[in-house]
C-alpha positions as CSV (number, residue, x, y, z in Angstrom):
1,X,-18.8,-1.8,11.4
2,X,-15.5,-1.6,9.6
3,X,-16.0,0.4,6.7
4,X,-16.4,3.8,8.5
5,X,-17.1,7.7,7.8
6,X,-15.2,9.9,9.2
7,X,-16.5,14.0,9.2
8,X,-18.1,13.3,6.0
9,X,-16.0,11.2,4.3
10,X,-17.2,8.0,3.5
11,X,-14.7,5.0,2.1
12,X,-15.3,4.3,-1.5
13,X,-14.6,0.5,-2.9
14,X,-13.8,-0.9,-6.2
15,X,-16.0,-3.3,-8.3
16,X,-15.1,-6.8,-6.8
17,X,-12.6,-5.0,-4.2
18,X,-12.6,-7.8,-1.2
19,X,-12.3,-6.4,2.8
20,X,-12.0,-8.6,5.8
21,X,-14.4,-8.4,8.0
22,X,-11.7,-7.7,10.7
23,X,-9.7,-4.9,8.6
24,X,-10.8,-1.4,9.5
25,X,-11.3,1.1,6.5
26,X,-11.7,4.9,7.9
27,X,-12.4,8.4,6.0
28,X,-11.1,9.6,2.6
29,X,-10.1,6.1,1.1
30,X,-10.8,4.8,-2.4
31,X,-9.7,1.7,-3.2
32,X,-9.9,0.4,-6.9
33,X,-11.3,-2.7,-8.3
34,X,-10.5,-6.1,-7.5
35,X,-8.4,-4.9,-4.4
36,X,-8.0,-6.6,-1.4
37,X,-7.4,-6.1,2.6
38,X,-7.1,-8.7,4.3
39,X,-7.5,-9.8,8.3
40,X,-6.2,-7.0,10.8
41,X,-5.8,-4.4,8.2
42,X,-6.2,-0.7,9.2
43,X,-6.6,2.0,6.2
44,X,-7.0,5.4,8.3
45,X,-8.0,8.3,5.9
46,X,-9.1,10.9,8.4
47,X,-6.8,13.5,8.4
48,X,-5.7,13.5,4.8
49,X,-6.7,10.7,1.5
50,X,-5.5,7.5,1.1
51,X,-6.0,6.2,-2.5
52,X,-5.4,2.4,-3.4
53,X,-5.2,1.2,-7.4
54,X,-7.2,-1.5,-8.9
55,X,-5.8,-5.4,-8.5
56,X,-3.3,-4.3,-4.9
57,X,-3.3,-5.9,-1.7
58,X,-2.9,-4.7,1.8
59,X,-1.9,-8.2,3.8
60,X,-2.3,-9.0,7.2
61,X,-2.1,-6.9,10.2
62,X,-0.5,-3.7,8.0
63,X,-1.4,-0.3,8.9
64,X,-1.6,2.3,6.6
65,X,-2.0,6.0,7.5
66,X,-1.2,9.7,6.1
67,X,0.3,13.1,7.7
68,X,-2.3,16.1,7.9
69,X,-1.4,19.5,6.6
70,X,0.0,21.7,9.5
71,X,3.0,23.9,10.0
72,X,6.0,21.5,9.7
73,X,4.0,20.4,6.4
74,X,2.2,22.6,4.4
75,X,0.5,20.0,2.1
76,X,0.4,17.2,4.7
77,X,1.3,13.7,3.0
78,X,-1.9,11.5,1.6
79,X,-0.4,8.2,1.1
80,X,-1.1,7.0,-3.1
81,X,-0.7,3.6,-3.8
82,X,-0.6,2.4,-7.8
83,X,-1.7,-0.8,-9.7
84,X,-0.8,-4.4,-8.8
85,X,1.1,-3.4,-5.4
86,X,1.4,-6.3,-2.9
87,X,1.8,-5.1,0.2
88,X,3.4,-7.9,2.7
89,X,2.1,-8.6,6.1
90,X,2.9,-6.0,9.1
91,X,3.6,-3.5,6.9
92,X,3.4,0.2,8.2
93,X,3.1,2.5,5.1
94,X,2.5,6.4,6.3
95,X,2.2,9.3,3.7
96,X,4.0,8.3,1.2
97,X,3.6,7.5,-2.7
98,X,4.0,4.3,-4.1
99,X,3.3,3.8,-8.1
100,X,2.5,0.4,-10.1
101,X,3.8,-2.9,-9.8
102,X,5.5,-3.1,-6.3
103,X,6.3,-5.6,-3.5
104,X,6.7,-4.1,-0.1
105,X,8.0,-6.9,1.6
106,X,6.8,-8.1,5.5
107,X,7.3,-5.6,8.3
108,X,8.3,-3.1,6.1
109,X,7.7,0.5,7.1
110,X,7.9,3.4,4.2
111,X,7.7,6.9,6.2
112,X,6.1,10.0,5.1
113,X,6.6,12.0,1.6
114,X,8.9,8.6,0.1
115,X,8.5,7.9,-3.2
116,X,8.4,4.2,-4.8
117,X,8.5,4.2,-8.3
118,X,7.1,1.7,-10.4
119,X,8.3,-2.1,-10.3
120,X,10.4,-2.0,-7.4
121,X,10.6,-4.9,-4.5
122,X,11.6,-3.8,-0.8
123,X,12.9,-7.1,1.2
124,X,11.4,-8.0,4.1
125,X,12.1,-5.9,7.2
126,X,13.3,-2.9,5.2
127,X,13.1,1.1,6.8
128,X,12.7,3.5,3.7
129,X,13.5,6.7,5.4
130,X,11.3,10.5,5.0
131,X,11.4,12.0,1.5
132,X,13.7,9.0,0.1
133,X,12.9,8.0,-3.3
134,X,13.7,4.2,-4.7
135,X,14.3,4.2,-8.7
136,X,12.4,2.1,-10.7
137,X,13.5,-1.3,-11.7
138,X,15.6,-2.4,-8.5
139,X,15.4,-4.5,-5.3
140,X,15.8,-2.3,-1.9
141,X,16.9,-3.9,1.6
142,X,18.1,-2.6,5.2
143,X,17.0,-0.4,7.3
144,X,17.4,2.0,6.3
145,X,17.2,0.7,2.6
146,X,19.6,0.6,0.1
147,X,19.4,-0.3,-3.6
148,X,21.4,-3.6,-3.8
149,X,20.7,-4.8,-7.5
150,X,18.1,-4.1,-10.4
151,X,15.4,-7.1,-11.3
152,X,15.2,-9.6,-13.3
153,X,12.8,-10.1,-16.2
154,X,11.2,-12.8,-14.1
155,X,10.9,-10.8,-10.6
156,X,9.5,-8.3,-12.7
157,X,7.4,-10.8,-14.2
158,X,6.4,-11.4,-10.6
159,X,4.1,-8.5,-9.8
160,X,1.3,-9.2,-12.2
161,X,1.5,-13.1,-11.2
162,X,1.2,-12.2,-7.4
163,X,-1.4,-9.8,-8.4
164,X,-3.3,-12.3,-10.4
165,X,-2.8,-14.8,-7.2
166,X,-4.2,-12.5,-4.7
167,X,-7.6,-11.2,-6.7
168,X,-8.1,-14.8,-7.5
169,X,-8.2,-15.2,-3.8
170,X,-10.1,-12.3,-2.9
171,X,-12.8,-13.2,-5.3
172,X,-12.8,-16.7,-3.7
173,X,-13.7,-14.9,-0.9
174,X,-16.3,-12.9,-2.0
175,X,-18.0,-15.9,-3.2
């Protein structure tokens, strides 16, 4: 089965939220409606929560995990992900916090206690390093990334289309 319990914690989906039958969903993980993960996903709450907003997408192949609370860090790091997030294929996204309106772009890896603020994009192949935090508003590349320049009206713009795009999708799949 791929929606899994873990020590009592049970996964907890969204009204219309769409899972492959090939992504793995683990532990303390709430995803919110009209979600999606797709093919070769891995969501692994086990050792701390993951939380996913309504109308975001975890692509293919992406892993997704969180840092438990120990000596080196107190709190440990869940990993929080907002509203109408598109997160690109191969992605690794450990403990960190990402808010509304975001495109992590393919093989993209954000590392534990980062913060993404709203409406942000991360190119493709980007590194966003421990504890760095990406301002609103602005497109981040390299590894490790960098801001390079803020958005347009019509990236911005963007978010909600790809959101729209992918629940569409997800829904065709449910059907």
């Amino acid at each position: 089965m791929n929606i899994r319990s873990f020590e009592g914690k049970t996964p907890v989906l969204g009204t219309s939220a769409y899972i492959d039958p090939s992504a793995i969903i683990i532990g303390d993980v709430v995803i919110g409606d009209e979600s999606s993960v797709w093919p070769l996903a891995v969501v692994r709450g086990d050792i701390h929560r993951i939380r996913i907003g309504s109308r975001s997408s975890v692509q293919d192949g992406s892993v997704l995990h969180v840092t438990h609370a120990g000596p080196y860090h107190p709190d440990g790091f869940p990993l929080l992900i907002g509203n109408e997030v598109t997160i690109g294929h191969h992605v690794t996204l450990h403990g960190c916090t990402l808010g509304d309106r975001i495109l992590v772009g393919m093989s993209c890896a954000v590392m534990d206690g980062a913060v993404v603020e709203d409406e942000v994009v991360i190119g493709a192949g980007s590194l966003v390093t421990p504890g760095k935090v990406l301002k609103s508003g602005f497109l981040y590349v390299g590894r490790p990334a960098r801001r390079v320049r803020a958005l347009s009206d019509r990236e911005k713009a963007y978010f909600k289309y790809t959101a729209d795009q992918y629940v569409k999708l997800g829904a065709r799949y449910l059907a």
